[in-house]
N, C-alpha and C positions, 0 to 999 in steps of 0.2 A: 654423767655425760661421757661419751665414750670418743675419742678423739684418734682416727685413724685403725682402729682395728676393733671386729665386735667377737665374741666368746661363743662360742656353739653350744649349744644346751646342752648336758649328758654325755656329750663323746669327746671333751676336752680339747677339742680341735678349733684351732685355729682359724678363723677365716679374713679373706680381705673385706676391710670395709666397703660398704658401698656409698656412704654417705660425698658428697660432689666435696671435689677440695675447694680448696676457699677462693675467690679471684684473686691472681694478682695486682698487688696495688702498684701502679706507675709513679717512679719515683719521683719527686717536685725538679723542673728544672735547676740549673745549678744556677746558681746568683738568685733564685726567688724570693722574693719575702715580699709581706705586707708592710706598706708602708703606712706610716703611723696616720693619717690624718684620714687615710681611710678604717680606720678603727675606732674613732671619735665620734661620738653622739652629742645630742644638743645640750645634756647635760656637761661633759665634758668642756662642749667649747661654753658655758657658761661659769661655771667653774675656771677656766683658762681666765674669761674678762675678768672676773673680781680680783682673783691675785694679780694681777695685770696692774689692776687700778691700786690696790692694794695688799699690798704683799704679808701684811704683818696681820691681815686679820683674822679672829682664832675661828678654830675649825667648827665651832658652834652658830658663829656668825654665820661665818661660810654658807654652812648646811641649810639657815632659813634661806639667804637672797636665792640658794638655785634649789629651792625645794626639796632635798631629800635629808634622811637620816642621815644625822653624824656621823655615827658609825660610816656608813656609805659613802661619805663624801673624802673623810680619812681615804678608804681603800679608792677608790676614784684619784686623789690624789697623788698618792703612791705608784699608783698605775701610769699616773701621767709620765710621773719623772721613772718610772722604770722601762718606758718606753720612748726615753727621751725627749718627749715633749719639751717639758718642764726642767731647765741645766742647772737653774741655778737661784737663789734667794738675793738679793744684794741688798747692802744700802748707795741710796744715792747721796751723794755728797755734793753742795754748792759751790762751783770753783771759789768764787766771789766771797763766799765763806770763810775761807781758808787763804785768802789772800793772793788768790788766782785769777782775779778778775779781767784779764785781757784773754780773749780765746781768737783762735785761729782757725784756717785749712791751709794746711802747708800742698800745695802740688807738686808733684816731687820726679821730674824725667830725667831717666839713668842716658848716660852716654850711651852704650849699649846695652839691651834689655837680654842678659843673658843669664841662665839660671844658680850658674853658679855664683851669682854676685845676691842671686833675693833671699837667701837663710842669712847671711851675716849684716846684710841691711833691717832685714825682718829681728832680730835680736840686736840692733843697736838700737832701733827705732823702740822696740817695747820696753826698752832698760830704761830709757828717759822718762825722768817723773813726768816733766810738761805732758807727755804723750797720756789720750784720756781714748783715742781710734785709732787704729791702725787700716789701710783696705788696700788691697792688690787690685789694680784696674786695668780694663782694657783701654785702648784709644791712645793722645797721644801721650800721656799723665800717666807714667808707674806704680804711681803710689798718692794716697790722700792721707794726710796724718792731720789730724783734728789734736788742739793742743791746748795747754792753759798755762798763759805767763804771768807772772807780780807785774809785770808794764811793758812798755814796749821797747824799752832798754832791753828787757830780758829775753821779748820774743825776737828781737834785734841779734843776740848772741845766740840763741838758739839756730834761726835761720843759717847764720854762719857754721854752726858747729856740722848743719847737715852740707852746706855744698863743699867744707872742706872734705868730703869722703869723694875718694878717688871714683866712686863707681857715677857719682850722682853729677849732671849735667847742669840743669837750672831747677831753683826753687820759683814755684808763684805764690805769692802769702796775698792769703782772703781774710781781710780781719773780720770777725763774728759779732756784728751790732747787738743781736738775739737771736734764740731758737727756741722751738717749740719741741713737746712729745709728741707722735702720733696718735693716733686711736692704737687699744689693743691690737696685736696679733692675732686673727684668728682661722680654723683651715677656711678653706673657702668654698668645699663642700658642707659647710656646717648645715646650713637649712635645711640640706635636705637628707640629714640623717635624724631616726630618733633613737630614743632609750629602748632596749630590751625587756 
């Protein structure tokens, strides 16, 4: 294959190729990318539900509930969490278990909502064992810290410990009778993608 120039037969001479040059390719805008949940097929988001429901279960099981070879569900996997789907495996832990059994929503509005005060509120709030959420909100509530205390003595000293910080205005404490999990996570184009 001869790439840019072809050899003249018998008189060593050189000639220009004639062959068309190749089109230029247009470079991908800048900031482009696929986002992940458009690259997700039905296996995938079926795959996503079982670990969802069940995180511990082995990769053989896996492989019957959503139909494919092992092997394949292994690289399926992999793929998920290399495209960030998939962050992370956890155990879940019963507050109540452990002797945590009072849970809360702390509502949490700063005197002034101003940014140099939300990294050292954000790292005092995740240092606290209690603290089990943290969320940054819009509206009139800066902050929702979801929390678990040994009694209400404890979430009583807690609550204090947040409004004595100079940045924080007023706490609202929601005590947590119960709660539920959701259904799994899943894209929301799922349906209407298939498998390759």
């Amino acid at each position: 294959m001869t790439t840019g120039k072809n050899i003249g037969s018998g008189t060593g001479r050189v000639e220009p190729s004639r062959e068309r040059p190749a089109p230029r390719r247009t470079p991908p805008r800048s900031g482009y990318r696929h986002e992940s949940h458009d690259l997700l097929d039905t296996v995938d988001t079926a795959i996503l539900r079982e670990l969802q429901l069940d995180g511990r279960v082995p990769n053989k099981a896996l492989a019957e509930r959503v139909g494919i070879a092992p092997s394949t569900c292994l690289d399926r996997t992999a793929r998920l969490q290399r495209l960030g789907v998939i962050t992370a495996f956890r155990a879940q832990v019963s507050p109540a278990a452990i002797g945590r059994g009072v849970e809360a929503l702390l509502a949490i509005q700063f005197l002034a909502h101003k940014l140099p005060l939300v990294g050292p509120f954000v790292d005092f709030a995740r240092s606290l064992p209690e603290t089990r959420v943290l969320m940054h909100l819009t509206g009139g509530d800066d902050f929702l810290v979801r929390v678990s205390c040994t009694d209400t003595a404890d979430l009583r000293r807690l609550v204090l410990e947040f409004t004595a910080r100079r940045e924080v205005g007023r706490v609202h404490t929601h005590l947590i009778f119960e709660s539920w999990e959701g259904s799994p996570q899943l894209p929301h184009t799922s349906h209407d993608r298939r498998p390759d």
